[in-house]
C-alpha positions in Angstrom: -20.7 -21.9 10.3 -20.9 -25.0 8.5 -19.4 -25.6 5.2 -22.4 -26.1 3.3 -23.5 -22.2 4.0 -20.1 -21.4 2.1 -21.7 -22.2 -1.2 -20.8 -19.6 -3.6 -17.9 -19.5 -5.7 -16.1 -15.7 -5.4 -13.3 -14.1 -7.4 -11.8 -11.1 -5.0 -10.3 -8.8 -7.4 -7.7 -5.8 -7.1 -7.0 -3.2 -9.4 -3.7 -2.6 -11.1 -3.1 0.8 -12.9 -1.2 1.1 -16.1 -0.8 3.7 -18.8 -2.1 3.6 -22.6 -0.4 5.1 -25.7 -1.9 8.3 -25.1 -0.5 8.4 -21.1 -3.4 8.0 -20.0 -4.3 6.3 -16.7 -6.3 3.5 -17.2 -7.7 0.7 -14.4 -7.4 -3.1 -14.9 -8.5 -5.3 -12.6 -7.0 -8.6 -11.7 -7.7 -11.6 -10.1 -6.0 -12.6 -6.9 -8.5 -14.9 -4.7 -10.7 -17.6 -5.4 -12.7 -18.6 -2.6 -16.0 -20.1 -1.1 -18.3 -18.1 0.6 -22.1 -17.1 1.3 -23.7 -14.1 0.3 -26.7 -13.1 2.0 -28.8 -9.6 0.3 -29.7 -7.3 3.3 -33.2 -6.3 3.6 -36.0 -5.1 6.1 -34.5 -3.6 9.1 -31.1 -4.9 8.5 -30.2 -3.0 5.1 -31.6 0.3 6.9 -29.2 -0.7 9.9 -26.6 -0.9 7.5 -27.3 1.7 5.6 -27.1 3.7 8.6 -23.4 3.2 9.0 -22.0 2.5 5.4 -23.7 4.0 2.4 -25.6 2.0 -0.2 -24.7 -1.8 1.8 -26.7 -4.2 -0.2 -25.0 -7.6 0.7 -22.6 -9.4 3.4 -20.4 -11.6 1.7 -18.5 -14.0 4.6 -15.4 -15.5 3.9 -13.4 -18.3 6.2 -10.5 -16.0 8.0 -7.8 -17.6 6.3 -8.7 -16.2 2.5 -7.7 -12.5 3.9 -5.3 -13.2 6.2 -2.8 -14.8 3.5 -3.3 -11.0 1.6 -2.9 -7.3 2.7 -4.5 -5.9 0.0 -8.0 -6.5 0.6 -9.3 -3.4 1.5 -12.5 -1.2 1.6 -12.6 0.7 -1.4 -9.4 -1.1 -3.1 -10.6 -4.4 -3.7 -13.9 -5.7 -5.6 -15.6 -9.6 -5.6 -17.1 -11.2 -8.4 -19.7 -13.7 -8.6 -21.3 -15.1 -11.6 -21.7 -11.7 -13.6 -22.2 -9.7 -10.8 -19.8 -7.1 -9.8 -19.7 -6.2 -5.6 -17.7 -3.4 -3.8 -16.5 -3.8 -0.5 -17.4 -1.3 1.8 -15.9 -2.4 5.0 -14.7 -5.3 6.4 -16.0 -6.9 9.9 -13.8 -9.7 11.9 -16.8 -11.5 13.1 -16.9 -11.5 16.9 -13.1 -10.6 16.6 -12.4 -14.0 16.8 -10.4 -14.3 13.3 -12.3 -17.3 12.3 -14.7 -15.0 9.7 -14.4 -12.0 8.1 -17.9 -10.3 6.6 -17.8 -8.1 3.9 -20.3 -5.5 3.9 -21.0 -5.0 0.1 -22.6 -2.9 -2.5 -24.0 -4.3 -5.6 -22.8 -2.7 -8.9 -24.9 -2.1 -11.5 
């Protein structure tokens, strides 16, 4: 992939869980990893191929293999990107062609 696909400016963020006054449990979310990558929506026939295998996928998000292999705690389900004001969560995550040179991030969009 060249560079210029990598175009988009991400924030990969992981949750951190704390207690209030009340002892509650209450989510925060912080930022770990900023990073370039492409985000491409899914439609047509590849969003119901997707769809087929992960619920609600909306968007691959790919990211150079180095940006998750300097973290474990990127995760399906415990990790979250953020681009401009839009809020993604990761659904799985797909070495491409298991060649640890990509990883793609099959996304849903949050509304």
């Amino acid at each position: 992939m060249r560079a210029g696909q990598l175009r988009h400016y991400i924030t990969i963020q992981a949750p951190t869980s704390s207690q209030n006054n009340y002892g509650e449990k209450t989510i925060a979310w912080t930022s770990n990893i900023k990073r370039w990558a492409a985000i491409w929506p899914l439609r047509g026939e590849e969003y119901l191929s997707a769809r087929g295998l992960q619920a609600n996928v909306s968007h691959r998000i790919r990211l150079r293999h180095t940006t998750l292999a300097a973290t474990t705690e990127i995760t399906p389900n415990n990790a979250r990107i953020i681009f401009d004001s839009r809020t993604f969560k990761i659904e799985s995550i797909i070495n491409v062609d298991e060649r640890n040179i990509y990883y793609d991030l099959m996304c849903n969009e949050e509304v």
